[in-house]
PLY file of the C-alpha trace (Angstrom):
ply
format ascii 1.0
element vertex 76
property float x
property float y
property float z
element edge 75
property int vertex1
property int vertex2
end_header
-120.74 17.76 91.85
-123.35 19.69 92.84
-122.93 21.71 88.96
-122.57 18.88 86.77
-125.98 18.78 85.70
-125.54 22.58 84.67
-122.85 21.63 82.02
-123.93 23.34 78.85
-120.89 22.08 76.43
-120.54 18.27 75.80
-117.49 16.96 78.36
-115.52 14.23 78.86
-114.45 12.93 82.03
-111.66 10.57 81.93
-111.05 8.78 85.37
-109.19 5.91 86.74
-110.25 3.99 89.88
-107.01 3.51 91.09
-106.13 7.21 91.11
-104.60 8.15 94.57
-106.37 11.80 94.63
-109.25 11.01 93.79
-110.75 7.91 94.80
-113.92 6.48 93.17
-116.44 7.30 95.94
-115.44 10.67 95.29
-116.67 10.57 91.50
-120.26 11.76 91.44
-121.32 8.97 89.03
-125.72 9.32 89.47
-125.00 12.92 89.12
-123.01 12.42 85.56
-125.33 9.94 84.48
-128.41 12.37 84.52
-126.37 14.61 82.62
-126.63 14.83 79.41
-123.71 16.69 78.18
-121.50 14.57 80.04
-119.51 11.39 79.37
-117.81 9.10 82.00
-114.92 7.26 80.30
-114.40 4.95 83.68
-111.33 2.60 83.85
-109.78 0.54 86.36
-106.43 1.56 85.97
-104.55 4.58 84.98
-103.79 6.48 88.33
-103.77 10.43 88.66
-103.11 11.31 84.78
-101.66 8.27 84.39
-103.17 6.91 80.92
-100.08 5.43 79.46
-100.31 1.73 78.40
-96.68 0.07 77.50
-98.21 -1.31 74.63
-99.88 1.73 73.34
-98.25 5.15 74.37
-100.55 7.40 72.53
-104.16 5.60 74.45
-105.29 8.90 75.64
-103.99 11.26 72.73
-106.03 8.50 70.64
-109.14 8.03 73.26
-108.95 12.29 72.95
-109.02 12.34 69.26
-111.91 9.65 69.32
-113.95 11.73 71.65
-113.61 15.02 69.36
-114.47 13.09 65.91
-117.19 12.04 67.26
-118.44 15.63 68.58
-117.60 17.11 65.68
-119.62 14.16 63.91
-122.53 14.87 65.81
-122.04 18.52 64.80
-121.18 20.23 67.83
0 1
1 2
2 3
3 4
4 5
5 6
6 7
7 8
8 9
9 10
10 11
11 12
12 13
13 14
14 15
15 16
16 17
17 18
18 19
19 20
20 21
21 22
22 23
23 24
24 25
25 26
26 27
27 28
28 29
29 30
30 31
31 32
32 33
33 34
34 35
35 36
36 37
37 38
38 39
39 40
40 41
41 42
42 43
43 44
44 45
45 46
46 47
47 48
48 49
49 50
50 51
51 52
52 53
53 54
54 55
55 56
56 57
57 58
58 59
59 60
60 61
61 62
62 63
63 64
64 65
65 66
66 67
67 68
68 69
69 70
70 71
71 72
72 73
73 74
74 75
């Protein structure tokens, strides 16, 4: 937490509230807002790496792929 602000690359952080290791209190959300370089994808489902939708298998591969085009859009 206490280094987020410090981030000097663009990063995506990709959390679930329902993960069982780390619970939302524990997500440092003021601190991520003030930085920057930082993006908070936040969902309400999704576990401990658990991004898989029945519907849509390839969510995060996609969400990923999103995140980059749009980097490299920006020109970073």
């Amino acid at each position: 937490g206490p280094y987020l602000e410090s981030i000097q690359v663009p990063t995506a952080i990709l959390h679930a509230a329902d993960d069982p290791f780390v619970p939302p209190e524990c997500v440092p959300r003021e601190r991520i807002a003030r930085a920057s370089l930082l993006e908070l994808d936040w969902h309400e489902k999704g576990g401990h790496v658990g991004f898989v939708h029945a519907s849509d298998p390839h969510w995060l591969e996609e969400r990923i792929l999103d995140w980059l085009s749009r980097q490299a859009a920006a020109g970073v």
